[in-house]
N, C-alpha and C positions, 0 to 999 in steps of 0.2 A: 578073688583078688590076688593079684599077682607081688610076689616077696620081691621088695626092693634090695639090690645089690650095690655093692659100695664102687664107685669107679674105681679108685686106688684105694687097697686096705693100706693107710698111714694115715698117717693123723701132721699137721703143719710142722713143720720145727717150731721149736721152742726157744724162748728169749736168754738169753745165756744168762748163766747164772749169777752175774755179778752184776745183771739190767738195773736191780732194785737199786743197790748201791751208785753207780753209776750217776743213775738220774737223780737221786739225790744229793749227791756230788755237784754234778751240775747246778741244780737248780741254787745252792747254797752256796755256789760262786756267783750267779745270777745276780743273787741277793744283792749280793757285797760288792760289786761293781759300784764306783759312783759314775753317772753315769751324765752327767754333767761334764767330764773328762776324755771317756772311755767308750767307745760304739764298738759293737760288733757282738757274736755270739759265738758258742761252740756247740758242738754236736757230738752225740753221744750216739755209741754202736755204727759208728761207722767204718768202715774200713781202709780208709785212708790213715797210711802209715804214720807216726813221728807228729800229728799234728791235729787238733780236735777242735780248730778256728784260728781265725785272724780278728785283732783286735787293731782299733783304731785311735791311738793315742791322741786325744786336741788340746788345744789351749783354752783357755777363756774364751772366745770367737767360735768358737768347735772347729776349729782351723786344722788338719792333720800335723802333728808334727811329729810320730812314729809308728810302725807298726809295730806287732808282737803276735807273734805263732803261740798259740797256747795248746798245751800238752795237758790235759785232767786226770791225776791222779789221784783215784782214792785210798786215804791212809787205812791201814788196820788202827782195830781198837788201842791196841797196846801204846800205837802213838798218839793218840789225843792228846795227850798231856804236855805230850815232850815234840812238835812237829817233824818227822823227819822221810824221808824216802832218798833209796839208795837208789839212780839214775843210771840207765843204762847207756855205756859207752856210744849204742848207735844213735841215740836219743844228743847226746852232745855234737857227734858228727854231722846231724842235720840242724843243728842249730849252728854250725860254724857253717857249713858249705853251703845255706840259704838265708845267713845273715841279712837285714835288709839297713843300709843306713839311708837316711832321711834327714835332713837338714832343717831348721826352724823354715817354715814358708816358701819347702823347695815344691812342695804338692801344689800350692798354691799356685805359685808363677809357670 
């Protein structure tokens, strides 16, 4: 019987090491959504810069009347208590130069 050989000696990359965190992150913004209000999702380990989904603000009617680019940060332990995270400067510059405004029932008409 003849010794099988590896095609490539590696092995896959691996989930970076903050995957666990992340999607539980996620998953416990999920949660807390009402969703009666608020449509859309985010995505985790992607590679798309400054933004981790678009969220769809509605009224009573589920009518759109905002969007919202959301960025998922997970806090260190130390802040549980106390919420906070220091934002990074380019992270504000995309949230100015891709502002979106929306009007009550401008999506609509």
């Amino acid at each position: 019987m003849e010794k099988r050989t590896k095609l490539i000696d590696s092995r896959p990359a691996p989930y970076s090491t903050t995957a666990t965190a992340e999607g539980t992150s996620a998953d416990i913004f999920h949660y807390l959504l009402s969703r009666k209000y608020i449509q859309g999702l985010v995505s985790i380990q992607d590679k798309v810069p400054n933004t981790d989904g678009l969220l769809t603000i509605t009224d009573s009617d589920r009518v759109p009347i905002a969007y919202v680019d959301v960025q998922l940060k997970t806090l260190k332990r130390v802040n549980a208590n106390k919420p906070k995270y220091q934002c990074e400067k380019e992270l504000l510059a995309y949230a100015w130069a891709f502002r979106r405004y929306v009007t009550p029932y401008s999506v609509a008409n």
